[in-house]
N, C-alpha and C positions, 0 to 999 in steps of 0.2 A: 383669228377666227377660231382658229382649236382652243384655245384657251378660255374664248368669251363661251363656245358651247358646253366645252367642259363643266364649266362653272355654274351655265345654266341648270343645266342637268345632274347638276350635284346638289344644288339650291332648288328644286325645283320638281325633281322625279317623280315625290307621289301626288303633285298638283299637274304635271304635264301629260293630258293623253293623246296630242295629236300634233306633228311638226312637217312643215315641208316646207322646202324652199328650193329658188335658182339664183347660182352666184356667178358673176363673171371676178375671174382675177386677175391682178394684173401680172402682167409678163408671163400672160399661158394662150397668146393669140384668139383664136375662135371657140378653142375651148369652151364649154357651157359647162356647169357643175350642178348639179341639184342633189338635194337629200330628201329623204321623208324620213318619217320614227313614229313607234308606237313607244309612248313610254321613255324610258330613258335608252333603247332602243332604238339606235338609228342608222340608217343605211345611206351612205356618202363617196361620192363618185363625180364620172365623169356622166354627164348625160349623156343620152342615145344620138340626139342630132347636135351639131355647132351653131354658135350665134349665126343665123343669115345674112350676107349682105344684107346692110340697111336697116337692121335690124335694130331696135334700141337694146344696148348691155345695161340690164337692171339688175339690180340684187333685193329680193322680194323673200320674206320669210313671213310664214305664217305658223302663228303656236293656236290651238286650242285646249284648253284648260279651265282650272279653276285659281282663284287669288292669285292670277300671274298680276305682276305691278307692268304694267305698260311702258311707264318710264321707263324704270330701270331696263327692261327689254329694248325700247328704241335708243337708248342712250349706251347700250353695252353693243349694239347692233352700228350704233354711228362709228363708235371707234374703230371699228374695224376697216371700216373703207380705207381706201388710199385717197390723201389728199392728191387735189390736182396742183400742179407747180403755175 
């Protein structure tokens, strides 16, 4: 994941003005993760509350910009997951 946003955001900086997202990862329990950014500016953490019971773990990012290529975003965004066994 540090790699794929590195890269984002290197490729990307003066077309990206708006990012946020929530990540669950694996082998960190209830953990929730979320970021936002302005810019190539982004602030990455643990979120405030944990996944809830019952709760579905999604991993949701959202970019707004200009000439972002979509592909390439969901396709550097898939790699990242962990497959399920």
């Amino acid at each position: 994941m540090n790699e794929f946003m590195m890269n984002l955001l290197q490729s990307n900086a003066a077309n990206m003005y708006r990012s946020k997202g929530v990540l669950c990862f694996e082998g960190q329990g209830d953990a929730k993760f979320a970021f936002q950014g302005v810019h190539e500016q982004i602030n990455f953490g643990p979120a405030a509350s944990s996944w809830a019971e019952g709760e579905p773990r999604v991993n949701r990012m959202v970019f707004i910009g200009r000439n972002l290529n979509r592909k390439e975003l969901e396709d550097g965004f898939h790699g990242c997951l962990a497959k399920k066994n």
